[in-house]
SESE-410915 format. One line per 3 residues: number of its first residue (from 1); their letters; for each residue y, x, z of C-alpha. Coordinates in Angstrom, 1 decimal, always signed. Each point is the difference from the previous one (the first is absolute). Example, Ala and Ser with C-alpha at 12.3 -4.5 7.8 and 13.67 -1.06 7.14 Angstrom:
2
1 = as = -4.5/+12.3/+7.8 ~ +3.4/+1.4/-0.7
***
This chain:
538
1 = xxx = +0.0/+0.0/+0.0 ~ +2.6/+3.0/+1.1 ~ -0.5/+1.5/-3.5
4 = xxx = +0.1/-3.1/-1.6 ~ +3.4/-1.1/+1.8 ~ +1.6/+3.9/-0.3
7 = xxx = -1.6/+1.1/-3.4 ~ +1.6/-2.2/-2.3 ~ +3.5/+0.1/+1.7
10 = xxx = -0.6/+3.9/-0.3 ~ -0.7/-0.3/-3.7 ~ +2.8/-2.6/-0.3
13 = xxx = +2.7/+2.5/+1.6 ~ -1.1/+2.5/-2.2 ~ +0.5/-1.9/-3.1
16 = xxx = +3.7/-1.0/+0.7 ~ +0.6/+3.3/+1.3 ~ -1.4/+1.6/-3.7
19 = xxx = +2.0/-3.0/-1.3 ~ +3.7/+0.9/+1.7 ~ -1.1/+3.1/-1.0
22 = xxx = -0.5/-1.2/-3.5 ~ +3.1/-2.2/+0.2 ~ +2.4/+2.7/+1.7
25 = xxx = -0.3/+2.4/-3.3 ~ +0.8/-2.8/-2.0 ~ +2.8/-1.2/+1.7
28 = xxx = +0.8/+3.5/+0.4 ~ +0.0/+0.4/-4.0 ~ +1.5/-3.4/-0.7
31 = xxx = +2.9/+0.8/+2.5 ~ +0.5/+3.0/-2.0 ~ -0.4/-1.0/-3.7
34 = xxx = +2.9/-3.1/+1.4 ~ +1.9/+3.3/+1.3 ~ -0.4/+1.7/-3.7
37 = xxx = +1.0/-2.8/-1.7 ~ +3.0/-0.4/+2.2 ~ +1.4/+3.1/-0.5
40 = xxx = -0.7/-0.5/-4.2 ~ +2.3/-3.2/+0.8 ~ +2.8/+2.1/+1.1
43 = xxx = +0.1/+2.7/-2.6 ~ -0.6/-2.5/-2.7 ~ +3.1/-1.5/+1.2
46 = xxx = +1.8/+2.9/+0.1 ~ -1.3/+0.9/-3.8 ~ +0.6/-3.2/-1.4
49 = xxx = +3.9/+0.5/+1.8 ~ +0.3/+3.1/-2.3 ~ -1.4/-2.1/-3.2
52 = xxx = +2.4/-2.9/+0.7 ~ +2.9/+2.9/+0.1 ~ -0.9/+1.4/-2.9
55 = xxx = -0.2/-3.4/-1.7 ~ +3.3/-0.7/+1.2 ~ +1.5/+3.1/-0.9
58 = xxx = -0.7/-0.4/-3.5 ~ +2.4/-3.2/+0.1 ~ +2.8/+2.2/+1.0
61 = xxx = +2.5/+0.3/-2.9 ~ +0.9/+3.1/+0.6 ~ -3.4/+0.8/-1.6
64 = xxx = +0.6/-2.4/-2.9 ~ +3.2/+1.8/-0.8 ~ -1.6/+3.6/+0.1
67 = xxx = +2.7/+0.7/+2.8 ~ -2.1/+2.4/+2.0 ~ +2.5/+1.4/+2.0
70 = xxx = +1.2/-3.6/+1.5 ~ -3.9/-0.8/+0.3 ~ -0.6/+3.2/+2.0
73 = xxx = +3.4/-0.8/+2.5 ~ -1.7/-3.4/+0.4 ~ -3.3/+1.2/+1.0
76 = xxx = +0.7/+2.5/+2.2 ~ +2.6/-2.2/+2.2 ~ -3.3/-2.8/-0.2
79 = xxx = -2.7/+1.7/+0.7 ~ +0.9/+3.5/+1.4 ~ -0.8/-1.3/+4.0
82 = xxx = -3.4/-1.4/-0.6 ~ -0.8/+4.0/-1.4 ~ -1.0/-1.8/-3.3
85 = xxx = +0.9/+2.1/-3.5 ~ +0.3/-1.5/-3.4 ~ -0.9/+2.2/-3.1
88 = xxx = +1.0/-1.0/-3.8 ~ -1.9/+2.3/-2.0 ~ -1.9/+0.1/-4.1
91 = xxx = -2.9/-0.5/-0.5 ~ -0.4/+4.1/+0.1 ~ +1.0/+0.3/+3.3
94 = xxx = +3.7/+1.2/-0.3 ~ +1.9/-1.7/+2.4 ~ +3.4/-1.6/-0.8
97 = xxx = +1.0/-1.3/+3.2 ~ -1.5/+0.9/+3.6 ~ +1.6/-1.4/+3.2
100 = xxx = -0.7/+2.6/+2.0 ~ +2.1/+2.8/-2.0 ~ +3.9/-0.5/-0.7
103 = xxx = +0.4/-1.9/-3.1 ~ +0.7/+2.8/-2.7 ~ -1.9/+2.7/+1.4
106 = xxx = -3.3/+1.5/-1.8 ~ -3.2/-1.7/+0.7 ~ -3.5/+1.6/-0.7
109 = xxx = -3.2/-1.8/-1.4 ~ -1.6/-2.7/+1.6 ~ -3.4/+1.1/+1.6
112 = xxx = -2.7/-1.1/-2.3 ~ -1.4/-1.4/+3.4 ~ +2.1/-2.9/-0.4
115 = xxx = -1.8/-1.9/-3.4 ~ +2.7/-0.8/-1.8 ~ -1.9/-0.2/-3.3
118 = xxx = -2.9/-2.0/+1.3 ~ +2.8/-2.4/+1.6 ~ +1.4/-0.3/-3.6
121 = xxx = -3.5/-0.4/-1.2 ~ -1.0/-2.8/+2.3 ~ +3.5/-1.5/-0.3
124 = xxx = -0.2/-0.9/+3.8 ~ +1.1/+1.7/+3.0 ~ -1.9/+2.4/+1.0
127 = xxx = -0.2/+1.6/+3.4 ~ -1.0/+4.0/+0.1 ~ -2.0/+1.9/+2.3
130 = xxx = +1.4/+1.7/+2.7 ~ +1.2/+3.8/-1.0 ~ +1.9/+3.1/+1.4
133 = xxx = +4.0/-0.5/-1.1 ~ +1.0/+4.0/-0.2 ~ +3.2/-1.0/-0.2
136 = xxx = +0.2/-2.2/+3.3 ~ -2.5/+2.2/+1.5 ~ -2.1/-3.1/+1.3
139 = xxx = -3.0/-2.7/-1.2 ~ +1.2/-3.1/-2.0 ~ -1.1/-2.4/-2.0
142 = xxx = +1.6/-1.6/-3.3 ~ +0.3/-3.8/-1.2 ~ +0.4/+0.0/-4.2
145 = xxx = +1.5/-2.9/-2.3 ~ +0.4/+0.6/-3.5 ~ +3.4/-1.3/-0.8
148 = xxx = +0.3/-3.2/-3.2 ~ +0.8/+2.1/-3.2 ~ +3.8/-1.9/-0.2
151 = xxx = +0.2/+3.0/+3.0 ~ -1.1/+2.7/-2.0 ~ +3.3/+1.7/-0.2
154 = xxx = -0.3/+0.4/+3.8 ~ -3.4/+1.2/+0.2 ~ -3.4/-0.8/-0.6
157 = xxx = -1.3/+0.0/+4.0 ~ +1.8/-1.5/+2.9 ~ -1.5/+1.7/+3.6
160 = xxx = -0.2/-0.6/+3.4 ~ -1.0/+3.3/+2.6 ~ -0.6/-0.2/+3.8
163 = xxx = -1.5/+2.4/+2.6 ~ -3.6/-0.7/+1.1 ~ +1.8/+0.3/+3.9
166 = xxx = +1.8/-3.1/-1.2 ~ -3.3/-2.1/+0.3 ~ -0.9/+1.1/+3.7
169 = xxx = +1.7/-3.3/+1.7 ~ -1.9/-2.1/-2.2 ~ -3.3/+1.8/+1.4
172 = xxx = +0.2/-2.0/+3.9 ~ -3.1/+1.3/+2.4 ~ +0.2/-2.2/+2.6
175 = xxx = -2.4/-2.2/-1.0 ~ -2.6/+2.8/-0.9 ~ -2.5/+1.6/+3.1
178 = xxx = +1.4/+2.8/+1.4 ~ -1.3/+3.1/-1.9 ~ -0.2/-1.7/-3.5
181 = xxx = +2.2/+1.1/-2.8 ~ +2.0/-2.1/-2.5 ~ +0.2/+1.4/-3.5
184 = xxx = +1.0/-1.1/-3.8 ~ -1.3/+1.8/-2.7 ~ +1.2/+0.2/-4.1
187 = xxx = -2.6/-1.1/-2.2 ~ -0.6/+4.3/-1.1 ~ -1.0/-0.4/+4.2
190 = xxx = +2.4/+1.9/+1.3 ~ +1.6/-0.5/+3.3 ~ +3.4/-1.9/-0.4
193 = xxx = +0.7/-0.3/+3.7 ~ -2.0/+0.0/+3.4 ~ +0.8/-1.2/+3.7
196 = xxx = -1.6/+3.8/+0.2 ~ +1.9/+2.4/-2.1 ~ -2.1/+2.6/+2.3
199 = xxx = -3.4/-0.7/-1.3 ~ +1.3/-2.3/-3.0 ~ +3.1/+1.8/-1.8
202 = xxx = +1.6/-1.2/-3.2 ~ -1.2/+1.3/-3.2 ~ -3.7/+0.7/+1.7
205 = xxx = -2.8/-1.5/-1.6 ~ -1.9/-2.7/+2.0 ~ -3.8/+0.9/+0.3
208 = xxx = -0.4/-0.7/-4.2 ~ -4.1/-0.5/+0.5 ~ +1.0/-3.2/+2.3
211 = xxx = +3.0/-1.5/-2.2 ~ -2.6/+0.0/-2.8 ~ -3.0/-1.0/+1.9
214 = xxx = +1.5/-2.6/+2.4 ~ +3.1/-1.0/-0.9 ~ -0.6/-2.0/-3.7
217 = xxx = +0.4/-3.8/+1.1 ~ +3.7/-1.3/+0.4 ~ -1.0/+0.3/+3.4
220 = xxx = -2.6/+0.5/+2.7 ~ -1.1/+2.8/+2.4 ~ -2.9/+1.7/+0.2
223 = xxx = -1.5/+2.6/+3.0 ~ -0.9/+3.7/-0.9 ~ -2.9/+2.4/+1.9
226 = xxx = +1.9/+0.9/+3.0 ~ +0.5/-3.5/+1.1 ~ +3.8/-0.1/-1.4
229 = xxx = +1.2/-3.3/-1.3 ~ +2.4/+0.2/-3.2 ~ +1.9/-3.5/-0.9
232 = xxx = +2.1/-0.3/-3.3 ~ +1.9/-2.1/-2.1 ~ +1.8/-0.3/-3.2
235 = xxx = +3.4/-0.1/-0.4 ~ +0.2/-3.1/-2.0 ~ +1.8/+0.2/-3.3
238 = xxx = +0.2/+4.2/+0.8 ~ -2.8/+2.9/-0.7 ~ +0.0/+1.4/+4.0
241 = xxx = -2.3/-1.1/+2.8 ~ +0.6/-0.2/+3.4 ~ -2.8/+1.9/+2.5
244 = xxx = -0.3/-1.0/+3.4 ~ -3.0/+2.5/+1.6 ~ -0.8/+1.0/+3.7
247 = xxx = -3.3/+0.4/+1.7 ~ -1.5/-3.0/+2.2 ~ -1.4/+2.9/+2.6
250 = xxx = +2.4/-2.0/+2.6 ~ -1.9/-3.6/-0.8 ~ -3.6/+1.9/+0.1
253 = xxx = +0.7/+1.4/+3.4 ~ +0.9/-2.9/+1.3 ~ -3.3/-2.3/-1.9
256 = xxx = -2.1/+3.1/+2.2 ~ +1.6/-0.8/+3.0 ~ -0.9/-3.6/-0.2
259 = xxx = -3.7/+0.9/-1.3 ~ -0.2/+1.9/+3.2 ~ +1.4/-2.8/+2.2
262 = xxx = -2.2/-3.0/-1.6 ~ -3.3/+2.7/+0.6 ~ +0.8/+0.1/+3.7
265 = xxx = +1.0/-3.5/+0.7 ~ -3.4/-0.9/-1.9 ~ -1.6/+1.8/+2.6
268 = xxx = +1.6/-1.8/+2.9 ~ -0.8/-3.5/-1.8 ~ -3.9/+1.1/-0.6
271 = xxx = +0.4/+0.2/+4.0 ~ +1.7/-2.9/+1.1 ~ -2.1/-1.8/-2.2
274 = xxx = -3.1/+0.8/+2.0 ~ +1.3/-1.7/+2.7 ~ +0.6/-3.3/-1.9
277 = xxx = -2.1/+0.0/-2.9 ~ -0.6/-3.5/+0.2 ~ +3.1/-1.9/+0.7
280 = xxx = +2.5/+2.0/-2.0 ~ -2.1/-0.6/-2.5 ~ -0.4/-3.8/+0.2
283 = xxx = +3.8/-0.2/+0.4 ~ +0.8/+2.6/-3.0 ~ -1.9/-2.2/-1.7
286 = xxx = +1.6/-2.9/+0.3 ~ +3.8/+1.4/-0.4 ~ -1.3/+1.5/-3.3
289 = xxx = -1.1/-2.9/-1.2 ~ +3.7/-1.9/+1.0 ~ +1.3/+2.4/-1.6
292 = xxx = -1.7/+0.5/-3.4 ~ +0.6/-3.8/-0.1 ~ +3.7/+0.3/+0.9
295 = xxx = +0.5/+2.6/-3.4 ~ -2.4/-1.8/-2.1 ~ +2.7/-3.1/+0.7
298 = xxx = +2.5/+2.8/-0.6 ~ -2.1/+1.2/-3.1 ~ +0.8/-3.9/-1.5
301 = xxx = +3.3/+0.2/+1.1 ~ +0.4/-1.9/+3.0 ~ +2.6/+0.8/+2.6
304 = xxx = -2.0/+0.4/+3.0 ~ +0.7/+0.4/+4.0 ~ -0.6/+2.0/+2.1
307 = xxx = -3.7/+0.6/+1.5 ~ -1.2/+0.2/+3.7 ~ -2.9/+1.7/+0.5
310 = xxx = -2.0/+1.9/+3.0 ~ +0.8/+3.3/-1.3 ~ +3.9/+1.0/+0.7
313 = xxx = -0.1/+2.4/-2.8 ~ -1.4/-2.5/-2.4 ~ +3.0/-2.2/+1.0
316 = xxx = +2.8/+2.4/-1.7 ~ -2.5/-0.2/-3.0 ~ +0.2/-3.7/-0.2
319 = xxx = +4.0/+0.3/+0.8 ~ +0.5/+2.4/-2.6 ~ -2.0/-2.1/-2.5
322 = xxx = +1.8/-3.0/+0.9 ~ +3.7/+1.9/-0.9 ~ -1.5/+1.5/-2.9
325 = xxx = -1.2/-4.0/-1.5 ~ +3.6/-0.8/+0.7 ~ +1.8/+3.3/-1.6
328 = xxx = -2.0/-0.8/-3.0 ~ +0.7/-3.6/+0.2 ~ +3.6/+1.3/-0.4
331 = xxx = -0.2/+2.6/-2.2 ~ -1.6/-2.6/-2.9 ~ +2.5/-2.1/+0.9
334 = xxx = +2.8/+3.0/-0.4 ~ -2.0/+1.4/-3.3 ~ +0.3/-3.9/-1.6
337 = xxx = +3.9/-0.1/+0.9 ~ +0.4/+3.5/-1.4 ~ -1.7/-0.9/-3.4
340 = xxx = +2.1/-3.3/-0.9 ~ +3.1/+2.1/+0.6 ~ -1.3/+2.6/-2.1
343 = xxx = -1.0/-2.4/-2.5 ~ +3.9/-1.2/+0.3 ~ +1.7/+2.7/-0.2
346 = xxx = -1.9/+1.7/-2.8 ~ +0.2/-3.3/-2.1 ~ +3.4/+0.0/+0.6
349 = xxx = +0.5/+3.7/-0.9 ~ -2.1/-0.3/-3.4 ~ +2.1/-2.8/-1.2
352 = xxx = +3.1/+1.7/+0.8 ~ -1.5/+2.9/-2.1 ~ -1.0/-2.2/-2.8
355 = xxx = +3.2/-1.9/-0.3 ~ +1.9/+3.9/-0.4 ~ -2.3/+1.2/-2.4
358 = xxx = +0.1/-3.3/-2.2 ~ +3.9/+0.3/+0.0 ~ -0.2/+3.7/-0.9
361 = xxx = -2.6/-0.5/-2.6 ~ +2.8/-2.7/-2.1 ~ +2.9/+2.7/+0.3
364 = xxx = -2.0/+3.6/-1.0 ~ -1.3/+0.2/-3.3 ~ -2.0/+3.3/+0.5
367 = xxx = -3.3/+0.9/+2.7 ~ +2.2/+2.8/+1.0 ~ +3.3/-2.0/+1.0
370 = xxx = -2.2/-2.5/+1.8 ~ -1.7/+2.8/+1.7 ~ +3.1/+1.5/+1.4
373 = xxx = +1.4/-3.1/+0.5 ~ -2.7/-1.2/+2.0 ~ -0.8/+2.8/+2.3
376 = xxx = +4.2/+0.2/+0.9 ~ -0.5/-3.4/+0.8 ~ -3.1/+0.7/+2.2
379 = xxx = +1.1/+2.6/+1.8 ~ +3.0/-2.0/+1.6 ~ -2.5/-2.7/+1.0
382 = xxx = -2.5/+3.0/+1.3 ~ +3.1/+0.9/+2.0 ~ +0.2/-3.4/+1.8
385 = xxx = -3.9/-0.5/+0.5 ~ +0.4/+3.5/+1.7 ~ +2.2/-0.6/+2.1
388 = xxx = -1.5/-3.6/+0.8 ~ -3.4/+1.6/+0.4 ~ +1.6/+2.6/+2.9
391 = xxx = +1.0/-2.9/+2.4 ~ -3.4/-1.9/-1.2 ~ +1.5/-2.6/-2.4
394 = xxx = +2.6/-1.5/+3.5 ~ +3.6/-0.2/-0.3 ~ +1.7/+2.8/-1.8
397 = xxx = +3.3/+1.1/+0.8 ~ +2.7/-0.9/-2.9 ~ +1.5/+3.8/+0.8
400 = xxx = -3.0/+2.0/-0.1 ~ -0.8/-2.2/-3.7 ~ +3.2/+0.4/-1.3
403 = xxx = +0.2/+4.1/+0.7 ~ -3.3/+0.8/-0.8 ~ +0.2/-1.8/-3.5
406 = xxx = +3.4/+2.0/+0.0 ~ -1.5/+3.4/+1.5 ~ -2.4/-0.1/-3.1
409 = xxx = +3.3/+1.1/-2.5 ~ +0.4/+3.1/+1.9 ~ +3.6/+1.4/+0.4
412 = xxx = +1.4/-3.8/-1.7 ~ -0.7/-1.6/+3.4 ~ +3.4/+1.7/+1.7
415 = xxx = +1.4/-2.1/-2.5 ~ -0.6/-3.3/+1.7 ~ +1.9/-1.7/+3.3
418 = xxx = -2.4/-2.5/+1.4 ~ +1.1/-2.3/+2.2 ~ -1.3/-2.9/+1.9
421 = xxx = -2.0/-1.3/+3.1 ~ -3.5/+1.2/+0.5 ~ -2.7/-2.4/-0.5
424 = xxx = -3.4/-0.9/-0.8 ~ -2.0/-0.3/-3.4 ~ -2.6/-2.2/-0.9
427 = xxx = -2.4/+2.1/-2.0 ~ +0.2/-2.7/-3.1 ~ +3.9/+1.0/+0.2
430 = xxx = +0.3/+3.3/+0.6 ~ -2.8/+0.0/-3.1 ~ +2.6/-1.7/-2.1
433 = xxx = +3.3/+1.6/+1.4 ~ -1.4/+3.4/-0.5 ~ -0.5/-0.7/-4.1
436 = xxx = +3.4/-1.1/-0.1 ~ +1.4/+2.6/+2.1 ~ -1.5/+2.3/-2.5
439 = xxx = +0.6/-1.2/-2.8 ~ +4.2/+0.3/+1.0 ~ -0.5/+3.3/+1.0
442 = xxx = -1.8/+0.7/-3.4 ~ +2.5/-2.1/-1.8 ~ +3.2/+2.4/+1.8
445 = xxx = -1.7/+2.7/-0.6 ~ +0.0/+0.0/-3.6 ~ +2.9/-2.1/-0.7
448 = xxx = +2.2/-0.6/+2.9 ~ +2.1/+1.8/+2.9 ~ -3.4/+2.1/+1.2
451 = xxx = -0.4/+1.4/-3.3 ~ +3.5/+2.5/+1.0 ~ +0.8/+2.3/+3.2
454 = xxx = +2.8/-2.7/+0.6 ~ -1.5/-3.1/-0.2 ~ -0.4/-1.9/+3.3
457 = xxx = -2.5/-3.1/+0.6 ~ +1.0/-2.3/+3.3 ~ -3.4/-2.1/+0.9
460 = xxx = +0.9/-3.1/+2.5 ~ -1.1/-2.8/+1.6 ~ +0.6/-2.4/+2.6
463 = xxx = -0.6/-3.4/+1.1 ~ +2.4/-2.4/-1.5 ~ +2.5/-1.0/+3.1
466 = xxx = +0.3/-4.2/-1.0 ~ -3.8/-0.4/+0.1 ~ -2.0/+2.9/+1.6
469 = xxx = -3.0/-1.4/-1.8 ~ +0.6/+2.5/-3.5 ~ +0.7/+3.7/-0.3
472 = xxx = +1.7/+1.6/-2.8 ~ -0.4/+3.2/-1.5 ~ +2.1/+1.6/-2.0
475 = xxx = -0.3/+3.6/-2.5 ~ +3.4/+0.8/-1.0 ~ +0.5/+3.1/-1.9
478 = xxx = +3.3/+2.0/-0.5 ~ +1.2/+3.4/-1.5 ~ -2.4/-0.2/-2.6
481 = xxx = -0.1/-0.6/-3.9 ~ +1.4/-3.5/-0.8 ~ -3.0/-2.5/-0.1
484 = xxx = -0.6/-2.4/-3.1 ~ -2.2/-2.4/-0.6 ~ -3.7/+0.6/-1.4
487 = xxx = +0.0/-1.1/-3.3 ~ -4.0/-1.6/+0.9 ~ -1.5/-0.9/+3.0
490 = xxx = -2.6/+2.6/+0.7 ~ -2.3/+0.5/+3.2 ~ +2.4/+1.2/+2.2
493 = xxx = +2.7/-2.6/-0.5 ~ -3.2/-2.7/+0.4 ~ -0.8/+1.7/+3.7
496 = xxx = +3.2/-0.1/+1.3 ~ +1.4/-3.3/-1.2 ~ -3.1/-2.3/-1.2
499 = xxx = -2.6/+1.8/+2.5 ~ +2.5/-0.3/+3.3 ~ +0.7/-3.3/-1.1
502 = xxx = -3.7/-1.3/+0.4 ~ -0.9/+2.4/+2.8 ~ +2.4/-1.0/+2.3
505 = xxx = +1.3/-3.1/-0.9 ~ +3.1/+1.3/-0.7 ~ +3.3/+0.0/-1.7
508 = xxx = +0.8/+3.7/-1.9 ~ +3.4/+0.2/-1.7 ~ +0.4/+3.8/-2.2
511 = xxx = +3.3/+1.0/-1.6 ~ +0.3/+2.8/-2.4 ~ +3.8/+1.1/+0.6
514 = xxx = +2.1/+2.9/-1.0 ~ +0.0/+1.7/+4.0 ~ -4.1/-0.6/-0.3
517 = xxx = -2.7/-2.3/+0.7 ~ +0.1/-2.2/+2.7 ~ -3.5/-2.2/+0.9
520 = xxx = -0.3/-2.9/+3.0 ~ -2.8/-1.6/+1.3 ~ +0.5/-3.1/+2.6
523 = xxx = -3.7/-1.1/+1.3 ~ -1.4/-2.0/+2.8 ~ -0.4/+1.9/+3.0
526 = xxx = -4.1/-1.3/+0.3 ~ -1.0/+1.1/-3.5 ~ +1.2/+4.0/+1.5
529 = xxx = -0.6/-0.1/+3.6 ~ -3.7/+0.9/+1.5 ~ -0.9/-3.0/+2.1
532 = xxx = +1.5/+0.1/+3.9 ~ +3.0/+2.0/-1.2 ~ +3.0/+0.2/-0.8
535 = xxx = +2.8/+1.9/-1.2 ~ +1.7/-0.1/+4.2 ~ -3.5/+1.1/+1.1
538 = x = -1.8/+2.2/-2.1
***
């Protein structure tokens, strides 16, 4: 009877014990692929940052014009305190404009390192490995877009350089075991940066046999012959990985520790159980079966209470089962809640998509223009679902909208006074506000007071002081070239007139006049505020 009562809960113990052991690796590579893949989050952002100033940068007239000089005065003031340099160069590498040198002064070859010819090739940006700058004395990595051919006459390549050191916020640690390191490799698997340069320096390559062994899916992790666990991912849209690797010696010594402590206590229970072979039994007995009933009603999905049994141990069992039927309860119910409203929202989103490229499709004649067209479009509403997506689709500030649509036009933003009371978005409006917000900065940009040094935009609004129940917004641009009016109705004048209209149930008045364009929107305070707020209280 004693080795039929202790035997099986021996055998028992040691199957969850080789189970956590089991589990605690995988969580332990889990955690660490999430960790990888984290870390390729933030230097994707930070890539697609440079892509999205390169983009813009080929927008700048000054380019257009072949004015190189003024181009390389408005760079430098731009980007010179985010330790970002902009290159114009041919095609052979002879560089025509480079922000880090005085404008005027020689310049030497681009290093071959940089790609420019497969960039112009694959008529994309490309991204290059990381290599040794001579010149700078220091690792850095470049980001290459082959300029339109209307901008041949300023160069064939347009280029972005950084330092490698640059990238060392973006690599965070703290959520990594103590002792791991935090790497991202170029796709020739070469370190870019490490959390540590000691054992992990720039420019190093990364163990070569396990990039090409273990490291081919987008991403995954894998465990090599002296117990070390490596977790990657792909940077997505970018040729580098990011490595997360450490040893689990820390979770083993603690697994042998346990091992050690069920062995002994097994020992004890082997004893007690001599004592009272035949009652614990009975009673073991019938608490098991309670509570293989109590999860088989859990099993079917009931929500169960708690159980009372003879065996106080036994009892925190059935408690625990009896929170876990109800957390599940209320996870389906949070899982079903969370799927309509993802089922909204991305309806919602795919006909707002749909209804902009229809529109573009009637005005551009050629796959190109409706190409450009479309991603300019996309990339202001990309900007909006960002920002939504960092306070998880709640109210979003009308400020931080308004300057980060702005802050996306670089050194055009000091260009705009906003004004007005801080409040909270609904996601559907700050969607819809957003596209129209960038379609006047777009609009000014090419045409009105942003596209000069001393144009000034004013951005208002305000509740209206009769009613209180409608704001009004108002773009008002000054110093710039006179405005006239479009001799067809295109896109952007649909967004900002027809599109506010419908969105927001609104009245939008534009005037073309000789001091500049002036646009107003008046709309009902409920069709921009986030529920439970309000322009006194957000």
């Amino acid at each position: 009877m004693t080795t039929l009562v202790t035997l099986p809960l021996i055998i028992f113990a040691g199957y969850l014990m080789l189970r956590l052991e089991a589990d605690e690796r995988e969580d332990l590579q889990r955690e660490a692929v999430d960790d990888a893949r984290a870390i390729s989050r933030n230097i994707e952002r930070r890539l697609q940052e440079l892509s999205t100033t390169l983009n813009l940068l080929v927008q700048f007239p000054e380019l257009e014009d072949g004015d190189l000089a003024s181009f390389h005065q408005r760079v430098s003031e731009s980007l010179r305190q985010r330790n970002i340099y902009v290159v114009v160069a041919t095609r052979d590498g002879v560089q025509k404009v480079n922000t880090r040198i005085p404008y005027g002064q020689p310049l030497g070859q681009v290093p071959a390192d940089a790609h420019i010819q497969e960039a112009i090739d694959a008529k994309r940006i490309m991204l290059s490995n990381i290599f040794y700058a001579t010149n700078r004395k220091e690792w850095v990595f470049t980001v290459t877009l082959p300029l339109p051919r209307q901008l041949a006459a300023a160069g064939d390549v347009l280029i972005v350089t950084q330092a490698a050191k640059d990238l060392s916020s973006l690599i965070s640690t703290d959520a990594i075991p103590a002792g791991w390191s935090a790497s991202v490799i170029d796709s020739g698997g070469r370190v870019v940066i490490s959390s540590n340069m000691q054992q992990a320096a720039p420019g190093i390559a990364y163990e070569p046999a396990k990039l090409a062994a273990g490291m081919s899916a987008f991403s995954g992790s894998f465990t090599d012959a002296h117990n070390n666990i490596y977790a990657y991912a792909q940077l997505p849209g970018w040729p580098w990985k990011a490595v997360v690797a450490g040893a689990i010696d820390r979770s083993d010594s603690a697994l042998r520790s346990t091992w050690r402590q069920m062995l002994i206590g097994s020992l004890f229970i082997v004893l007690a159980a001599v004592l009272g072979t035949y009652l614990v039994g009975r009673q073991l007995r019938q608490s098991v079966k309670q509570l293989v009933a109590v999860a088989e009603r859990i099993g079917e999905g009931e929500i169960v209470s708690r159980v009372e049994t003879n065996v106080k141990e036994l009892n925190q069992v059935g408690v625990a089962l009896s929170n876990a039927s109800f957390d599940r309860s209320q996870a389906e119910d949070r899982n079903q809640l969370i799927l309509h409203e993802l089922v909204h929202r991305s309806k919602n989103m795919l006909t707002l998509v749909q209804a902009m490229m229809r529109q573009l499709a009637r005005e551009n004649t050629t796959v190109p223009e409706l190409q450009k067209e479309v991603d300019h479009r996309l990339r202001g509403l990309a900007m909006s679902i960002s920002a939504l997506a960092e306070v998880q689709w709640e109210g979003l500030p009308i400020h931080r909208l308004v300057k980060g649509h702005l802050e996306v036009f670089g050194s055009t933003a000091h260009q705009v006074d906003i004004s007005g009371e801080d409040f909270l978005l609904s996601p559907e409006a700050a969607q819809n506000l957003g596209l129209i917000l960038h379609e006047l900065s777009t609009n000014s940009i090419k045409y009105g007071a942003l596209s000069v040094r001393e144009g000034r935009v004013r951005l208002h609004w305000a509740l209206n002081s009769t009613d209180h129940d409608s704001v009004t917004m108002e773009w008002t641009e000054t110093g710039g070239p006179p405005a006239s009016q479009p001799s067809r109705r295109g896109f952007g004048s649909t967004i900002i007139k027809r599109h506010a209209e419908s969105a927001f149930s609104a009245v939008v008045s534009t005037d073309y006049a000789q001091t500049g364009f002036t646009w107003s929107m008046t709309a009902p305070v409920e069709r921009l505020l986030k529920k439970n707020s309000s322009p006194e209280t957000a």
